[in-house]
C-alpha positions as CSV (number, residue, x, y, z in Angstrom):
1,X,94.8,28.8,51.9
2,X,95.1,26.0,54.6
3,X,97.9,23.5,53.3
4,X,96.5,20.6,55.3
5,X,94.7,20.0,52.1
6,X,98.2,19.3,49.9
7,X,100.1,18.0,53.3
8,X,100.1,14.6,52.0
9,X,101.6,15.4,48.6
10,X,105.0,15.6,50.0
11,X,105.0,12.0,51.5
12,X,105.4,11.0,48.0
13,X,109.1,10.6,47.1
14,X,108.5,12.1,43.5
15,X,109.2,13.3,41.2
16,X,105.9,15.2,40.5
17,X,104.0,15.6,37.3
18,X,101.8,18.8,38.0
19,X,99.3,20.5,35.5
20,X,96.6,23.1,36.3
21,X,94.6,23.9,32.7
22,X,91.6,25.3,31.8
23,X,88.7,22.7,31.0
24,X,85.6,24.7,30.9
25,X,83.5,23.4,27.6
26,X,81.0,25.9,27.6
27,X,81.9,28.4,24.5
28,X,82.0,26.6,20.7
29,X,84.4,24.3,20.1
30,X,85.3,24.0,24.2
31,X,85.3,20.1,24.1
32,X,87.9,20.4,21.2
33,X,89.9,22.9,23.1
34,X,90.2,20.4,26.3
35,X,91.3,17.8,24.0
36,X,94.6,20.1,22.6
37,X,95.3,21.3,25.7
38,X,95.6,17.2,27.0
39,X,97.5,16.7,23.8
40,X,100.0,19.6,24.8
41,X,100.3,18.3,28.5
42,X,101.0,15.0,26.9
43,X,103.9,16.7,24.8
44,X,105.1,19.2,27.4
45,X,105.6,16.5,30.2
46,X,107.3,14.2,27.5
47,X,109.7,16.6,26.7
48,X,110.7,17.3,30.4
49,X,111.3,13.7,30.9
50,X,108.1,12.3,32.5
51,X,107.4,8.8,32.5
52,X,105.4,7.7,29.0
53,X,102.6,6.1,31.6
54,X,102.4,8.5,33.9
55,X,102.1,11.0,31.0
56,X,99.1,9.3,29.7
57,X,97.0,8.7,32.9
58,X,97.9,13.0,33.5
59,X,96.2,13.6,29.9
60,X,93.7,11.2,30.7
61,X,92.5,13.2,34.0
62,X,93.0,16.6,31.9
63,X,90.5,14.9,29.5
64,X,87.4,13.9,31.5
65,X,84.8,14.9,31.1
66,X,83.4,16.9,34.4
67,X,80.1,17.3,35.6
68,X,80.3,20.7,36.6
69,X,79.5,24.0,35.1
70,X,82.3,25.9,33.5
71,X,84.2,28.2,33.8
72,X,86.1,25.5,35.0
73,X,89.8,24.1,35.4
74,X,91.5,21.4,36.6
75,X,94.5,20.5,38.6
76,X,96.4,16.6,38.9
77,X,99.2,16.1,40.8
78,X,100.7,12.7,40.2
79,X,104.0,10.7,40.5
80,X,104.4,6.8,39.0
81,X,102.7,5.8,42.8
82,X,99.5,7.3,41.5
83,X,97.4,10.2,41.1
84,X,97.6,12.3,44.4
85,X,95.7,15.1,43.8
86,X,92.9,15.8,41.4
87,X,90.5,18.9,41.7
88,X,88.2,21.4,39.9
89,X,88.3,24.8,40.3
90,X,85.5,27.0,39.2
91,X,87.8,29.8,37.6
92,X,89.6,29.6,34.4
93,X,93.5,28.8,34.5
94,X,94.7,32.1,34.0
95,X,98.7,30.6,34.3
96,X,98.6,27.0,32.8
97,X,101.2,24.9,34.8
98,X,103.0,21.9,32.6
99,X,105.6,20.4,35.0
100,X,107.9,17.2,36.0
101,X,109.9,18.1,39.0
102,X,111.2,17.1,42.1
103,X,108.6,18.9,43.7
104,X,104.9,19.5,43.5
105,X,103.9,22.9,41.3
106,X,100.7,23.6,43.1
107,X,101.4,27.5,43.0
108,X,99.0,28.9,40.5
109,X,96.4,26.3,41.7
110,X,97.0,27.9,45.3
111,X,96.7,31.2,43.7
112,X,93.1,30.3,42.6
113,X,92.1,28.8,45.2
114,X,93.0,31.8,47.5
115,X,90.1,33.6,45.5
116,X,87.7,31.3,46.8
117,X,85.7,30.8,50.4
118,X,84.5,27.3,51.7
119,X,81.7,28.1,53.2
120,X,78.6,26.6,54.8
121,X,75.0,27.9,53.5
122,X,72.3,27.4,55.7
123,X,68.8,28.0,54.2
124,X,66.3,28.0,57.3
125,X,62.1,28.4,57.9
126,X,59.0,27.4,59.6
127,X,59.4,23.8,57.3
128,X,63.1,22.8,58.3
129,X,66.3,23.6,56.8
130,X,68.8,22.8,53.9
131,X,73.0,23.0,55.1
132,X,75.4,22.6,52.9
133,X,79.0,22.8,52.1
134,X,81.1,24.6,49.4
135,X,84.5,24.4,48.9
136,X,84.0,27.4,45.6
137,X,81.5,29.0,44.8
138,X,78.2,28.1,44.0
139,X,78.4,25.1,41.5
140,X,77.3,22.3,42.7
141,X,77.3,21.6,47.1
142,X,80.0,19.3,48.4
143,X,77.7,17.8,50.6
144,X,73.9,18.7,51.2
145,X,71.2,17.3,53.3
146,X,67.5,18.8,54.5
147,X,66.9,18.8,58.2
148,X,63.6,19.7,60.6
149,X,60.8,18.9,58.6
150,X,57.9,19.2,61.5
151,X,55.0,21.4,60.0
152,X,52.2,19.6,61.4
153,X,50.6,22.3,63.3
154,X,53.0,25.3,61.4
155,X,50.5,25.0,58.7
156,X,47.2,25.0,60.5
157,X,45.2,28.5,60.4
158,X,44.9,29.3,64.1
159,X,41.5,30.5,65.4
160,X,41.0,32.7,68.7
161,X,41.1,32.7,72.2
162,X,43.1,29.2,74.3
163,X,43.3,27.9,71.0
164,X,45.7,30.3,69.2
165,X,47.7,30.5,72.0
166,X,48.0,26.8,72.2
167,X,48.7,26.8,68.5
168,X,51.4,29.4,68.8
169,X,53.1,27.8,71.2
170,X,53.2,24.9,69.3
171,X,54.7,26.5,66.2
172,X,57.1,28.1,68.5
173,X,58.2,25.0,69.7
174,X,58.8,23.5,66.3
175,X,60.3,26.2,64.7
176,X,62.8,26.0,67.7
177,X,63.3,22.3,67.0
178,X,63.7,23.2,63.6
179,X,66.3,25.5,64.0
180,X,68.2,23.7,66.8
181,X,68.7,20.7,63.9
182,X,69.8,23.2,61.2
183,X,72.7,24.8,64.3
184,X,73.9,21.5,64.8
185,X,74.3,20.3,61.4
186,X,76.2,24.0,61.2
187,X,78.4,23.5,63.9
188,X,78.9,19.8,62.7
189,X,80.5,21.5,59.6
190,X,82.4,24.2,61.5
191,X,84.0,21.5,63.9
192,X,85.4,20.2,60.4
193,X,87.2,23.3,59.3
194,X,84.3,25.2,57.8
195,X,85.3,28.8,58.9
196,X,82.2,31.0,57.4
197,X,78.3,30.1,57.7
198,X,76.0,32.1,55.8
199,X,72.1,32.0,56.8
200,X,69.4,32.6,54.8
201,X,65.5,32.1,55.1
202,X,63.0,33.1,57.4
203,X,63.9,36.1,59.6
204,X,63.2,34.7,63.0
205,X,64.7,31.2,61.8
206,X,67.8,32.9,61.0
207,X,68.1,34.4,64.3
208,X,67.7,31.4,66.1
209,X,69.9,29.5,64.0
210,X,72.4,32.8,64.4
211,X,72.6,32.6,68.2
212,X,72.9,28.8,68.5
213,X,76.2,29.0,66.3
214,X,77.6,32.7,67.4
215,X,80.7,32.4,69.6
216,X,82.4,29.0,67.8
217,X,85.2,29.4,65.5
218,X,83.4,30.2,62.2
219,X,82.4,33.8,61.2
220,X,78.4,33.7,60.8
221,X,76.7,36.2,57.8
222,X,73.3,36.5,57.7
223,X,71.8,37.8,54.3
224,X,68.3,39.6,54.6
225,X,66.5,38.0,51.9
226,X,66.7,33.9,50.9
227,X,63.7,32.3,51.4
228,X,62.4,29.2,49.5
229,X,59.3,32.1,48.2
230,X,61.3,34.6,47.5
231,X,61.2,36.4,43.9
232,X,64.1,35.4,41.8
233,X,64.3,31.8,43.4
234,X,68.0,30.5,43.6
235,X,69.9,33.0,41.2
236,X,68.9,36.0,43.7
237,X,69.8,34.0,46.7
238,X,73.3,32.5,44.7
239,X,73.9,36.2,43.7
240,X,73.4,37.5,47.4
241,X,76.2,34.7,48.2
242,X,78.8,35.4,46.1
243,X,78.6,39.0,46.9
244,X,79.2,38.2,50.2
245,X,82.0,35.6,49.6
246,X,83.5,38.2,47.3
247,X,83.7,41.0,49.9
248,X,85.4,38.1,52.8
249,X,88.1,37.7,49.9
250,X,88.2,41.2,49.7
251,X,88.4,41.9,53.4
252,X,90.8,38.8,54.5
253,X,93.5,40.0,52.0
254,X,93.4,43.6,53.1
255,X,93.3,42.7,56.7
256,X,96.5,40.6,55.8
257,X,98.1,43.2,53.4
258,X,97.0,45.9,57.0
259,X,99.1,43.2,59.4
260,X,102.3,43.0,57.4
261,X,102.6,46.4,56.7
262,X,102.2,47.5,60.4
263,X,105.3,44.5,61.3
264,X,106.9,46.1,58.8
265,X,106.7,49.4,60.4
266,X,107.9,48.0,63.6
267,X,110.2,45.6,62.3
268,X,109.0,43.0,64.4
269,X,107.6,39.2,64.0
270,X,107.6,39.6,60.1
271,X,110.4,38.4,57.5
272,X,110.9,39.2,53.8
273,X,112.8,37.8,51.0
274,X,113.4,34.3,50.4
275,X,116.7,33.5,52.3
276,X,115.1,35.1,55.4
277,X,111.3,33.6,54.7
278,X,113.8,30.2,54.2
279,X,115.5,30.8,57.9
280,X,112.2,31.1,59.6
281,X,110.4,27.9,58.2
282,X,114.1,26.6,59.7
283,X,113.2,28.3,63.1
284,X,109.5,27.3,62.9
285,X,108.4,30.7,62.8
286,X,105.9,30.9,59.9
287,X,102.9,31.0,60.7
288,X,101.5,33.0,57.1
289,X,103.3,32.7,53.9
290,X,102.7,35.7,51.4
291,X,103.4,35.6,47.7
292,X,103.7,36.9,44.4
293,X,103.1,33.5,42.9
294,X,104.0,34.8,39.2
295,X,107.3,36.7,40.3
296,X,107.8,33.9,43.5
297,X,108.1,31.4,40.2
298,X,111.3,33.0,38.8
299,X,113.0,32.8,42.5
300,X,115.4,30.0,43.3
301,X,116.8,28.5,46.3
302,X,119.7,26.9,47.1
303,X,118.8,23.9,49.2
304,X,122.6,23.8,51.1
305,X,122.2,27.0,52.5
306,X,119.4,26.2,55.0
307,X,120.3,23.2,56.9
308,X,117.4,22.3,58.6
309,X,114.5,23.3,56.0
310,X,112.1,20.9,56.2
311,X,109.9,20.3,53.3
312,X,108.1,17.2,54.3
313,X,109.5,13.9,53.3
314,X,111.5,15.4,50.6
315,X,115.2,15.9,50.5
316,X,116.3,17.7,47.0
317,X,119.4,18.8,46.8
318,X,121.3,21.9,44.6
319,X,118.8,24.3,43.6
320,X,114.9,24.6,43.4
321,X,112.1,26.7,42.5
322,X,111.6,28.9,45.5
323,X,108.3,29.2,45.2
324,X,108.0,25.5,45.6
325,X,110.6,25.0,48.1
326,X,108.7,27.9,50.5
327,X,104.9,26.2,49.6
328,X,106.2,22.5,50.6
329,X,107.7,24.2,53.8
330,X,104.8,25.4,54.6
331,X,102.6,22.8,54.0
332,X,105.4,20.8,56.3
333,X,104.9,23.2,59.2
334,X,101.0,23.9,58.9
335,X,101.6,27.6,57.9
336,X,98.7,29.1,55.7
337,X,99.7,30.7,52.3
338,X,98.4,33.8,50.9
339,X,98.8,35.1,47.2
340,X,99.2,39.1,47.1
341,X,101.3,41.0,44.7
342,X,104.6,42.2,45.0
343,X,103.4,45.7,45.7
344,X,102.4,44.9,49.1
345,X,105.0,42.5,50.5
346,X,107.4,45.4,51.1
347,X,108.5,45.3,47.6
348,X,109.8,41.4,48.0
349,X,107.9,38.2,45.8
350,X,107.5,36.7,49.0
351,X,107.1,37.6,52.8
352,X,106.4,35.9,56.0
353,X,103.7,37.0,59.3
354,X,106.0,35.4,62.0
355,X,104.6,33.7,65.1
356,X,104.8,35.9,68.2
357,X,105.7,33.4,70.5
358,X,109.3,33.0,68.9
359,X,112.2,35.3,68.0
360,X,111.1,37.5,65.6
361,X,114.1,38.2,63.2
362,X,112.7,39.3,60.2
363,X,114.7,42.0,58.0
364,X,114.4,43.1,54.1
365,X,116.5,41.4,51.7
């Protein structure tokens, strides 16, 4: 996960009230259920000391209703400045997080949200095109809009002779136009930090939408059905997309898991443990945080140990969650964090790639 999206979350001073709980309503009774999990929030942060108004606005968020299909669950960060951070995730909260401490407890959330794939969906023909965003799954589009549009001669039966050839032409032309309008509202999206653009539609649309965007940053899938007649309508072009996000999940995490064990090997630009992860977000090495996020949760650090650590504005003191201490780091230095068990970060909660272009000093705890 990118951590330019929590970055501002440690500006705040604190202390931070964080919850991530299930809110999907969509078994008997769900509405009900939402309402005793904001009445435990309410208790559970009162208990640990939070604030009785803060409390309330938390259990308030936890309690709205959202206008999203479940499953569904929801995360608020907050301090008595304000609500910083408030977002659904379509998953159900498989570790509920109930804290008030000096640092934001965005870990489980991270952990779902490394499951997930923004991702830009291009649907593309003779008529135009529809782009839009997802930040997970296939809910509802964070932003959509239909571009192209010319079928003034598209849809005119040709006849023979000059006159199809003139006609052809024509289409040509405005199926070029159309798909130049659906690649720039494509690259629009990948100049914004959208890393993976799936096409669907008409064959030769995709393929000129394909080459227009091939070569930029983002990672372009094309999916061989998806048109706006195909049979099954949107559930067999959603189901064709979350096959494919599912197997980019599947294939950025081994890809990971494949580059850590072969630093590993070599003992080279890679760290493990958390006193050694700690020294390289001192050295500015990191440049991938792994992690165990359940077993990562029992770790803690001693904040006098690392002079230098930076973890945004913050400045605790003693000792923290480690977890927290390494995802604030990271979020401080622009590293990326990736959840993975234990099993395959050399046997450690928590691991580090290294960037090559410094020392690399990483050893085993």
């Amino acid at each position: 996960m990118r951590t330019d999206r929590i970055a501002h979350l440690y500006a705040d001073p604190g202390p931070f009230a964080s919850v991530h709980v299930d809110v999907s309503r969509d078994s008997e009774g769900g509405a009900h259920q939402v309402e005793l999990y904001a009445r435990a929030v309410r208790e559970q942060l009162a208990e640990q000391g939070a604030p009785e108004d803060l409390v309330q606005t938390v259990a308030d968020r936890i309690n709205e209703v959202p206008h999203e299909p479940s499953p569904l669950s929801r995360v608020v960060v907050a301090t008595e400045r304000g609500v910083l951070l408030d977002e659904l995730v379509h998953q159900r909260a498989e570790r509920p997080t109930v804290t008030w401490d000096v640092l934001p407890d965005v870990t489980a959330w991270i952990e779902a949200q490394d499951g997930t794939v923004p991702f830009v969906l291009a649907l593309v023909d003779h008529e135009g095109g529809d782009v839009a965003t997802y930040r997970s799954d296939l809910a509802a589009p964070d932003e959509q809009v239909g571009v192209g549009s010319e079928t003034e001669h598209v849809h005119k039966v040709p006849g023979g002779g000059w006159s199809h050839l003139k006609y052809q032409n024509t289409s040509d032309n405005v199926w070029a136009r159309n798909a130049s309008a659906v690649a720039d509202e494509v690259r629009r999206h990948v100049s914004e930090g959208f890393r993976l653009v799936v096409l669907a539609g008409d064959p030769k649309s995709r393929s000129q939408v394909r080459e227009a965007v091939e070569g930029g940053p983002g990672e372009v899938i094309e999916l061989p059905a998806g048109g706006r007649a195909e049979d099954g309508g949107d559930e067999a072009l959603h189901e064709a997309v979350r096959e494919v996000l599912l197997e980019h999940v599947v294939a950025r995490r081994v890809e990971t898991v494949h580059t850590l064990k072969d630093r590993l090997g070599r003992g080279d630009a890679v760290a493990t443990g958390l006193r050694d992860v700690a020294d390289a977000f001192v050295r500015g090495q990191v440049d991938t945080l792994l992690l165990d996020a359940p077993a990562a949760a029992d770790l803690q650090l001693t904040m006098s140990e690392h002079p230098g650590l930076s973890l945004g504005g913050l400045e605790p003191s003693g000792r923290v969650r480690g977890d927290l201490a390494l995802v604030a780091a990271a979020a401080a230095t622009g590293a990326e964090v990736v959840v993975s068990p234990g099993s395959t970060l050399g046997g450690s909660p928590v691991a580090a790639l290294l960037r090559w272009d410094q020392p690399a000093e990483g050893s085993t705890q």
